[in-house]
C-alpha positions as CSV (number, residue, x, y, z in Angstrom):
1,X,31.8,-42.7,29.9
2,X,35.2,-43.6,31.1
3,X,34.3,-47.4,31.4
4,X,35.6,-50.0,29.3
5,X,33.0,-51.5,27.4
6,X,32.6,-55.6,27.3
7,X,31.0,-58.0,25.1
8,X,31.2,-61.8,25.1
9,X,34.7,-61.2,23.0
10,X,35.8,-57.8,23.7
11,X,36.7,-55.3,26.1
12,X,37.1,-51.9,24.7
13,X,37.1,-47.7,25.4
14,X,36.6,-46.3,21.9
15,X,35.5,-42.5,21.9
16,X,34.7,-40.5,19.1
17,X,34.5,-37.0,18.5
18,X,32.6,-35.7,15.5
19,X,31.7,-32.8,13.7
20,X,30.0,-32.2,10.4
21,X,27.8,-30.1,8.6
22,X,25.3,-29.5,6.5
23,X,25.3,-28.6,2.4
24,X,26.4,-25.1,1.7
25,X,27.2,-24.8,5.6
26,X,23.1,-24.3,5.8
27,X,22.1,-23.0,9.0
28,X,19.4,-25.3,9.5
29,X,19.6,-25.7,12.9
30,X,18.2,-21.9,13.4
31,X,15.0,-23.5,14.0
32,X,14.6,-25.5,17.1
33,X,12.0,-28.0,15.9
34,X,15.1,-29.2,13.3
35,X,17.5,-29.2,15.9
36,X,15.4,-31.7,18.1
37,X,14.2,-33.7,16.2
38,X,17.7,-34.8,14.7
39,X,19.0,-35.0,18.1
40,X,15.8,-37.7,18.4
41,X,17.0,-39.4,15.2
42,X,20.5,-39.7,16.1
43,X,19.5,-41.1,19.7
44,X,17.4,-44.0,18.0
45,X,20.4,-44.6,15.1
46,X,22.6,-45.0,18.4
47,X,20.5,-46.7,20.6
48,X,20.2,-49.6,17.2
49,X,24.1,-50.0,17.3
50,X,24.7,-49.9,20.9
51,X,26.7,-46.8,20.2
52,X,26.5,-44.7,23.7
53,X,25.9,-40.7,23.3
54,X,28.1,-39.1,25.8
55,X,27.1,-35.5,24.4
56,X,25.3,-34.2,21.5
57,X,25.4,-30.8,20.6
58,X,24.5,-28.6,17.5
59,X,25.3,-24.9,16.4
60,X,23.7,-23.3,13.8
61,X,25.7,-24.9,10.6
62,X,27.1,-27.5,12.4
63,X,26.9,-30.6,14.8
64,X,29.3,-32.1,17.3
65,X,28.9,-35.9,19.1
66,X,31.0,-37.4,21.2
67,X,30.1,-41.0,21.2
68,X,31.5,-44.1,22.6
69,X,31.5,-46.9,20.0
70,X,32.2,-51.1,20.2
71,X,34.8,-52.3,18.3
72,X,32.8,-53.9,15.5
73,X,31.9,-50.0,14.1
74,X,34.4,-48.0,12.1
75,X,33.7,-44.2,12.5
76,X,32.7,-44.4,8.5
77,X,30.1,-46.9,9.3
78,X,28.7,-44.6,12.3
79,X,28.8,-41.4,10.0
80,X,27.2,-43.3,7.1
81,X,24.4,-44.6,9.7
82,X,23.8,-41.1,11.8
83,X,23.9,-39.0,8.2
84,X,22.1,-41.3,6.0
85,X,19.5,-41.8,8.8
86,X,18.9,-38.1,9.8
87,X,19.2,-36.8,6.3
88,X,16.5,-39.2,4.6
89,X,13.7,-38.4,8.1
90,X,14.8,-34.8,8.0
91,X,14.2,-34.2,4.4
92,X,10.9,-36.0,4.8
93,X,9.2,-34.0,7.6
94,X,10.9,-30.4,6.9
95,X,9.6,-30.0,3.5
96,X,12.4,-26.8,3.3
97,X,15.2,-29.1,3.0
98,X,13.4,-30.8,0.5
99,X,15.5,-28.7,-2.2
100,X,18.8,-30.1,-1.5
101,X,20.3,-32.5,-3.1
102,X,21.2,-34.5,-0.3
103,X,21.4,-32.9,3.3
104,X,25.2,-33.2,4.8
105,X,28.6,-32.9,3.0
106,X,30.2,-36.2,2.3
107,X,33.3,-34.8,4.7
108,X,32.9,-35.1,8.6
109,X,35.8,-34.5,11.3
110,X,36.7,-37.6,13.8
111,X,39.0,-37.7,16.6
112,X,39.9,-40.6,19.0
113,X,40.0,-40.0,22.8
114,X,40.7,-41.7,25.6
115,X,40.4,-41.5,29.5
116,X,42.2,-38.6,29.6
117,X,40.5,-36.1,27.6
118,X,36.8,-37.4,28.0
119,X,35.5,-34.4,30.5
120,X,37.7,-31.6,28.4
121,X,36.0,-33.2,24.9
122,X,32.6,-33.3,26.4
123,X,32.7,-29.9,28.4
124,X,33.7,-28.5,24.8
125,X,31.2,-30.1,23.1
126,X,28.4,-28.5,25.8
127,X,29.9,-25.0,25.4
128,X,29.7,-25.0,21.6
129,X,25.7,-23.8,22.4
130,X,27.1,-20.7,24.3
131,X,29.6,-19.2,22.3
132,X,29.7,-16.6,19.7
């Protein structure tokens, strides 16, 4: 998590903090079998781009990753993978989401970090499941 990441031209630590949502702030997450199953979809999108998943979390209407990226990935290109992705498979096998338009809102949240505030981003990111 706090290791710089090498390839045959780089050496590199960039962490990324999302957040995003769904449609209408949806609350599709309220059923367990959505929940997992997107958290399956975004581990396989991830694992394809050699993106690493230092913690993945979601809430009710929302979703929070904390992801450590190469160099070659802009947080656009990750957001259009993981969405694009998760919304097309999701739509497919939950026929109740079948009546949106199009799953997530075109916005997302995205913050850097570095060494410093790895453990405070990721501890966050676990306790979103116990709050409220």
């Amino acid at each position: 998590m706090n290791e710089y990441r090498r390839t045959n031209t780089t050496v590199s630590l960039l962490n990324y903090h999302f957040v995003f949502c769904p449609r209408y702030r949806r609350k599709i997450f309220l059923k367990a079998e959505v929940e997992q199953r997107f958290k399956e979809l975004v581990h396989e999108v991830c694992a394809e781009l050699k993106i690493e998943i230092v913690a993945l979390e979601c809430d009710k209407d929302h979703t929070h990753m904390f992801l450590s990226a190469l160099p070659t990935l802009s947080p656009a290109d990750i957001m259009a993978k993981v969405k694009g992705r998760t919304s097309r498979k999701l739509r497919k096998e939950f026929p109740h989401l079948l009546h949106l338009p199009s799953l997530w809102t075109r916005s997302y949240f995205v913050s850097t970090a570095g060494n410093v505030s790895n453990e405070m981003i990721k501890r966050y990111v676990e306790e979103q499941k116990t709050r409220g």
